[in-house]
Residue frames relative to the residue before (quaternion, step in Angstrom):
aa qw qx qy qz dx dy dz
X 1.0000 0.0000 0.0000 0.0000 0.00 0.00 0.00
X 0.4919 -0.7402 0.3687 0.2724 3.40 -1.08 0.73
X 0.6875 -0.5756 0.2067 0.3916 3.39 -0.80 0.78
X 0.0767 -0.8256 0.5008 0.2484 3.96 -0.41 -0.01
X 0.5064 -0.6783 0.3156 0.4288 3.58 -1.18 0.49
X 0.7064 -0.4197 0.3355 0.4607 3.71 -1.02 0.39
X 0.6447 -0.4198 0.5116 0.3826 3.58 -1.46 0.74
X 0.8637 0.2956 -0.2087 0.3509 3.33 -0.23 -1.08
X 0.5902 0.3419 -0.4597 0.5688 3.67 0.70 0.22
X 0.5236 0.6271 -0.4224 0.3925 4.17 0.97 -0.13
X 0.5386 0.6587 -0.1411 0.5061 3.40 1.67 -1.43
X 0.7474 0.5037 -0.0882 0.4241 3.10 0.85 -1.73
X 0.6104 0.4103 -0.2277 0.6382 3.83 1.36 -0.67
X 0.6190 0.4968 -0.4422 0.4177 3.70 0.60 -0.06
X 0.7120 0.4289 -0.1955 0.5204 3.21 0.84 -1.65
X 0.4498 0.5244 -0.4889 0.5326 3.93 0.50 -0.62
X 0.5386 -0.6653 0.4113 0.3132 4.21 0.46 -1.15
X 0.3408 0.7859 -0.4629 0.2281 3.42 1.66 0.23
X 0.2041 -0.8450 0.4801 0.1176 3.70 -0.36 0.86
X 0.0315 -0.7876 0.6112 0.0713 3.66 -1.02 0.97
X 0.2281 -0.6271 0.7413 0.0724 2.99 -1.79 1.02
X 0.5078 -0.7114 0.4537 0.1740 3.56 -0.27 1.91
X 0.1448 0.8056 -0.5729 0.0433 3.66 -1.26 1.06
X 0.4259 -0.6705 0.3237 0.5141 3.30 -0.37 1.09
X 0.6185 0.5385 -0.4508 0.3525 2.84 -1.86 1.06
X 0.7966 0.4209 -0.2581 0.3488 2.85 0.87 -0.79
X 0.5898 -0.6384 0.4383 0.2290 4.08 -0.98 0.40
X 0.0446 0.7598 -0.6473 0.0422 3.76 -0.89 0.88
X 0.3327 -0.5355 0.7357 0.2478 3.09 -2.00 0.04
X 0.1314 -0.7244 0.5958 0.3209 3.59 -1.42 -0.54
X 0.1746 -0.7457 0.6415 -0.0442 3.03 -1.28 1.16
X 0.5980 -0.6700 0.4210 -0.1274 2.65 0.08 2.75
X 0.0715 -0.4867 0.8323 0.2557 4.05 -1.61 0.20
X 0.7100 -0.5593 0.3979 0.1576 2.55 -1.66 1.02
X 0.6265 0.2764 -0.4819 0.5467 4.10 0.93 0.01
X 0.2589 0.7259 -0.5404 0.3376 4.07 0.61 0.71
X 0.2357 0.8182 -0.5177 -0.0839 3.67 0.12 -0.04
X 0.4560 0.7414 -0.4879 0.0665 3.06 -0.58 1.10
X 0.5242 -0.7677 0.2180 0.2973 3.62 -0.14 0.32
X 0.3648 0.7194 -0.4166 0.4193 3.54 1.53 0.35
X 0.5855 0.5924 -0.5064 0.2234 4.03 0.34 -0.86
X 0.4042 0.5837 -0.3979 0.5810 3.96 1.42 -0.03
X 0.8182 0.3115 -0.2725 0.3990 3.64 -0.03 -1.08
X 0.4621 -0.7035 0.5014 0.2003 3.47 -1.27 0.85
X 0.1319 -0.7611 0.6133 0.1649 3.59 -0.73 0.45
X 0.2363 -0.8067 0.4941 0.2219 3.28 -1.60 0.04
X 0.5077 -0.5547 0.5089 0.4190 3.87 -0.31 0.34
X 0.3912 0.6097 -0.6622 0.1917 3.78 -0.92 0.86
X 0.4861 -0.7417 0.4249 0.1817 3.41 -1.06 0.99
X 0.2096 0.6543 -0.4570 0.5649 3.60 2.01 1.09
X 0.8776 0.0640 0.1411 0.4536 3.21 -0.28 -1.89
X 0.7862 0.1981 -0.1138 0.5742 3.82 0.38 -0.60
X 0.3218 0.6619 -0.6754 0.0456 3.72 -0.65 0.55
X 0.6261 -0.4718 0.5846 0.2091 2.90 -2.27 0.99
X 0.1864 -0.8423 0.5034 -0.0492 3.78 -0.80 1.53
X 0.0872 -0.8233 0.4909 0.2713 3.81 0.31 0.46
X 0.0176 0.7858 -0.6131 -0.0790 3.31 -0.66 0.37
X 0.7869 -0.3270 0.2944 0.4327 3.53 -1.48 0.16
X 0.7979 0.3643 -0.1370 0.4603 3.67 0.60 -1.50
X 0.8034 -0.3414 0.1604 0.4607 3.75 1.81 0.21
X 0.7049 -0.6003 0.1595 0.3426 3.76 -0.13 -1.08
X 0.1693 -0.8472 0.4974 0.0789 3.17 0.54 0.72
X 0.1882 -0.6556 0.7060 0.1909 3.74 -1.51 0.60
X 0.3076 -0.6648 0.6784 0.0566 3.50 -1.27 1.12
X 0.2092 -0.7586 0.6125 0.0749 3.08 -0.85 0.90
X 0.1088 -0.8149 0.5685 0.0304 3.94 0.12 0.82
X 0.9160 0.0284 -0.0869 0.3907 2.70 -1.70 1.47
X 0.2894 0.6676 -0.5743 0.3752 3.79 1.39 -0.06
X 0.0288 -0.7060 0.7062 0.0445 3.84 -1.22 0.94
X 0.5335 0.6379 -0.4502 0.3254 3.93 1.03 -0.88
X 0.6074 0.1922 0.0019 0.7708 4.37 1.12 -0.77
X 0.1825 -0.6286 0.6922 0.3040 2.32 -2.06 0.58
X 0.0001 0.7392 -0.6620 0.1240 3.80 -1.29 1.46
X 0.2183 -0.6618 0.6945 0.1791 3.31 -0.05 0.81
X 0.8211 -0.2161 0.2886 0.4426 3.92 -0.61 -0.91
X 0.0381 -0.6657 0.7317 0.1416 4.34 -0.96 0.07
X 0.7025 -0.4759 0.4960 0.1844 2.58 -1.96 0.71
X 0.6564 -0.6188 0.3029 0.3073 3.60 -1.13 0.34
X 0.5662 0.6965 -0.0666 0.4357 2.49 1.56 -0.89
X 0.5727 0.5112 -0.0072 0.6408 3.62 1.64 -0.71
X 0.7072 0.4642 -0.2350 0.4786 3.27 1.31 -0.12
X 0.0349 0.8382 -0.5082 -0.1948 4.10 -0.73 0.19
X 0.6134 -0.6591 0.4077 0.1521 3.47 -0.80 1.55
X 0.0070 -0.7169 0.6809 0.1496 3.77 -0.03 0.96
X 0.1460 -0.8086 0.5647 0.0775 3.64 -0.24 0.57
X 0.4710 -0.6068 0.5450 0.3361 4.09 -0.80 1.50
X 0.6016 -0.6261 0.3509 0.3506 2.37 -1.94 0.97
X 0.5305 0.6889 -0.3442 0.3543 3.82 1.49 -0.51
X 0.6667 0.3747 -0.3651 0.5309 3.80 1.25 -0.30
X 0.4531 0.6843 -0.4741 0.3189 3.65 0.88 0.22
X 0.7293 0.4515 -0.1545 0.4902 2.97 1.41 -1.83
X 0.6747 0.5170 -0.3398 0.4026 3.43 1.12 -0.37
X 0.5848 0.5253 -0.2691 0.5565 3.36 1.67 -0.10
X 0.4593 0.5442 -0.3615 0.6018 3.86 1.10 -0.22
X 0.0778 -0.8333 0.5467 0.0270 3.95 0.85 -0.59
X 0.8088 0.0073 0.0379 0.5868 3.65 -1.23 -1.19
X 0.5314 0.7318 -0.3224 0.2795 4.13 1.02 -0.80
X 0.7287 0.5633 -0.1878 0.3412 3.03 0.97 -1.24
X 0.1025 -0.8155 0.5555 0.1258 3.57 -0.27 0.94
X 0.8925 -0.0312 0.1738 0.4151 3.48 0.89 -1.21
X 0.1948 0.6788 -0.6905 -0.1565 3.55 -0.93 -0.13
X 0.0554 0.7504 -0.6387 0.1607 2.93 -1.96 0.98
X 0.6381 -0.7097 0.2318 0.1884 2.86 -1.13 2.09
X 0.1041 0.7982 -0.5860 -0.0931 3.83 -0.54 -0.11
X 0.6451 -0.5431 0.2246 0.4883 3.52 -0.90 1.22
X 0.8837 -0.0490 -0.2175 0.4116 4.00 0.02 0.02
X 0.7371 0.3168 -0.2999 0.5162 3.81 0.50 0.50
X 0.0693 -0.7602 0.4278 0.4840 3.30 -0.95 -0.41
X 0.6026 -0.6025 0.4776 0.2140 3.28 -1.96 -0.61
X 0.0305 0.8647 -0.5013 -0.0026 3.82 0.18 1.17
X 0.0695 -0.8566 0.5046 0.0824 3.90 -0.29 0.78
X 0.1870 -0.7340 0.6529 0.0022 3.44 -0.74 0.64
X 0.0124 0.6666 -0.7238 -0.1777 3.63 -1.24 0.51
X 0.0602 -0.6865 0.7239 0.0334 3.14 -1.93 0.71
X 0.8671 -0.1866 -0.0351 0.4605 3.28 -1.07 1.70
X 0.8651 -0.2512 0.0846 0.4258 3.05 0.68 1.52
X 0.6716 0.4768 -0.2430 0.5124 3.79 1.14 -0.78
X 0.1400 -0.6444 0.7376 0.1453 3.97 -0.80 0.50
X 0.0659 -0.7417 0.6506 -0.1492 2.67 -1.77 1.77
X 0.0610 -0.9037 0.4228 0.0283 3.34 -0.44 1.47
X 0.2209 -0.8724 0.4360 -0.0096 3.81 -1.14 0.46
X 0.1185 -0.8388 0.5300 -0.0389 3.12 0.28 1.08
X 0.3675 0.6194 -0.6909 0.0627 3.56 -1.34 0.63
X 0.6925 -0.4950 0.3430 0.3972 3.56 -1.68 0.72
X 0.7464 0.2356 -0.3192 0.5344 4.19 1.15 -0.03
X 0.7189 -0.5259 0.3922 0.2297 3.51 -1.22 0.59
X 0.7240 0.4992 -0.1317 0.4575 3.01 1.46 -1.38
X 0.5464 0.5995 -0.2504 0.5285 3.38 1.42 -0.82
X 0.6894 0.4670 -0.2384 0.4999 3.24 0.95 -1.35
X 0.6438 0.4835 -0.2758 0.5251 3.83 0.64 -0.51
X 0.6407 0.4446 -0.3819 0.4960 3.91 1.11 -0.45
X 0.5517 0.6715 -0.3452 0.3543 3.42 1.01 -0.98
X 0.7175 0.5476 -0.1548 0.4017 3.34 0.97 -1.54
X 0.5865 0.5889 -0.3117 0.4605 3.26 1.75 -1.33
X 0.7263 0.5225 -0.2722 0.3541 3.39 0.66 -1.36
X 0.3987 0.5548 -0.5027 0.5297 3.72 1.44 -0.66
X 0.8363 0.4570 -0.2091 0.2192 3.40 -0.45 -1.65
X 0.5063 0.5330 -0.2637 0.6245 3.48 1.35 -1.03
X 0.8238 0.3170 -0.3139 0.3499 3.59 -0.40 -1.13
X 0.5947 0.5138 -0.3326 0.5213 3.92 1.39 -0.58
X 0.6376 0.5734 -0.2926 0.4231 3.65 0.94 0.02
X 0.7882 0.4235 -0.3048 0.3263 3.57 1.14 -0.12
């Protein structure tokens, strides 16, 4: 399986404001209130229209958890969720930004220019390195 970025830079792209509109496929965490007790916010889920689908509803989105018997979750709110996003929707989210990535003997290196400045990022996964950049860009946008 492919690497995902770290909870806390996921957290960090939410709150910064990066907005998702759930597709199958994609990869979450849950992020539980705290009188929630259950033991799953470690375990990754995945959007698939089997077992997890993305539910509009009047008040927004809700994930259903189908046929899940292991907990009992009927469905959480979007909002309660955190988007591990591939490392390919990073780069597609970097958009017009994206200048490069490129290998270096132990990490890599993803640059991105915005209004003129080149910004670089280096971490030992691609994907990490490609969230970093997001979060520059996202967080310079509000």
């Amino acid at each position: 399986m492919e690497k995902v970025i770290t909870r806390e830079l996921a957290v960090a792209l939410r709150q910064a404001g990066l907005v998702w509109l759930p597709q199958s496929g994609d990869r979450f965490l849950l992020d539980l209130p705290d009188e929630v007790e259950l033991e799953v916010e470690a375990e990754i889920f995945t959007v698939s229209e089997m077992t997890i689908e993305a539910r509009r509803t009047p008040l927004g989105t809700d994930l259903a958890f189908n046929g899940t018997t292991e907990w009992a979750l009927d469905s959480v709110e979007l909002a309660d969720a955190v988007w591990l996003p591939r490392e390919d929707q990073l780069r597609d989210l970097l958009r017009g930004t994206f200048r490069r990535l490129v290998r270096l003997e132990d990490s890599f290196l993803v640059e991105i220019e915005i209004s003129g400045e080149v910004l670089r990022f280096e971490h030992p996964d691609p994907s990490e390195a490609y969230g970093r950049a997001l979060l520059a860009l996202v967080s310079r946008s509000r």
